[in-house]
N, C-alpha and C positions, 0 to 999 in steps of 0.2 A: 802272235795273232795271225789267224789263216785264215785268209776269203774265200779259199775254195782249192779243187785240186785240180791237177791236170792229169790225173790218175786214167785207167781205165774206163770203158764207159759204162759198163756192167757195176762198176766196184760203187758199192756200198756209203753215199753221203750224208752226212748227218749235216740238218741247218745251225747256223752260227746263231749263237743265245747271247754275243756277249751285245752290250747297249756303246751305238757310237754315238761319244759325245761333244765330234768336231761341230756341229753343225751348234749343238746349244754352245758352246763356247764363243765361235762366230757370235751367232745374234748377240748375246750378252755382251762382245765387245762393242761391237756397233752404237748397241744403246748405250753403251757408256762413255763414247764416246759421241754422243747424239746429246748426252744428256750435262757434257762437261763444258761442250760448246755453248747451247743455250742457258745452263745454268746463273752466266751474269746478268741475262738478259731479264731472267724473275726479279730480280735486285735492283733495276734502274725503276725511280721514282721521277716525275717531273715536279719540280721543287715550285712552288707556289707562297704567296703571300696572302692565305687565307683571312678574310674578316674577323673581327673580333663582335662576339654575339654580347649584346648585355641584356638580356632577358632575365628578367624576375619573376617566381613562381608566382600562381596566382594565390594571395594572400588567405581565400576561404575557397576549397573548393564549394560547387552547390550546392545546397543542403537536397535530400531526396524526401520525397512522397512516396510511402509503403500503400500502396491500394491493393486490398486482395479479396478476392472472391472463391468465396467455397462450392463447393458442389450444388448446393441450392438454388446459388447466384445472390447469394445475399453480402452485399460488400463490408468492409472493413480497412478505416482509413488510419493507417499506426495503428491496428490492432483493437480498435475501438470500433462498437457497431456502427455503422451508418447508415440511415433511411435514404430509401431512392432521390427522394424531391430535393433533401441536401447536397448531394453530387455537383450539380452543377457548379450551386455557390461555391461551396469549399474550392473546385476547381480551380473558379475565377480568379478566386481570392490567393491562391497558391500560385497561377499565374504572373500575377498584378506584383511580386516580391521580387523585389533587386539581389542576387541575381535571380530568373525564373529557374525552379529546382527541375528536378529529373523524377518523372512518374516511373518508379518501381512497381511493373503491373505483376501479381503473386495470382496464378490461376489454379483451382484443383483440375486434376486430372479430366473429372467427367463433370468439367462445368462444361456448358455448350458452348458452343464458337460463337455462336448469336450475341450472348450475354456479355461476352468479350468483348466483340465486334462495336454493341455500344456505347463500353466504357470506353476504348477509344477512340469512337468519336467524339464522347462529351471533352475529352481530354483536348482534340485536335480544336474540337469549334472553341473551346475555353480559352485558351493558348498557349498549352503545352505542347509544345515540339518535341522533349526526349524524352522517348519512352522507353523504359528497357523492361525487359520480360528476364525473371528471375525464375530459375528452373535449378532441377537436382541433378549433379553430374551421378553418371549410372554407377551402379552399385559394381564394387569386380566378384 
């Protein structure tokens, strides 16, 4: 292995190609030794006397309200038509049930936000709290 010559200074030197690999053997010992020292240190756990949980499912999750409105704005409660002046009540009523369910609001694309905006309010003054919006994961 030759780093250079001490030849002439006119004479002809070709650069060295070959790849020195002290320096990457270096680092690689370092870390291995970086990484042997700390390696027990990932392993200690601080030993504890955790609680014991008794928790029981709850026996009926709550039942859901499918409410959905089409592009006209004309709703549909489970699927079945519903007149405007009936909303409220059915709400109430669906409130007032041990446990109170969860309003499934189902919108089409180009109902308006107005129409929406409505329903839940009638929802919130009724006293439905959970509302979830049921939508289509995108197509791939």
């Amino acid at each position: 292995m030759a780093f250079g010559s001490f030849g002439q200074a006119g004479a002809f030197t070709r650069p060295n190609a070959e790849i020195n690999t002290t320096p990457l053997v270096d680092v690689m010992l370092v870390l291995l030794v970086i990484f042997i020292i700390t390696a027990p240190l990932f392993t200690h756990a601080v030993k504890l006397d955790l609680p014991r949980a008794s928790a029981r499912p709850d026996p009926l999750p709550p039942s859901a309200v499918n409410l959905s409105i089409d592009a006209a704005g004309a709703l549909y409660w489970d699927n079945a038509p519903l007149p405007d002046a009936e909303l409220p009540g059915r709400l109430t009523a669906a409130a007032a049930a041990t446990p109170a369910p969860e309003l499934h609001l189902r919108a089409d694309r180009d109902t308006r936000y107005e129409r929406v905006a409505e329903v839940m309010a009638a929802a919130q003054r009724s006293g439905l709290g959970r509302i979830g919006f049921i939508t289509e994961p995108p197509r791939p």
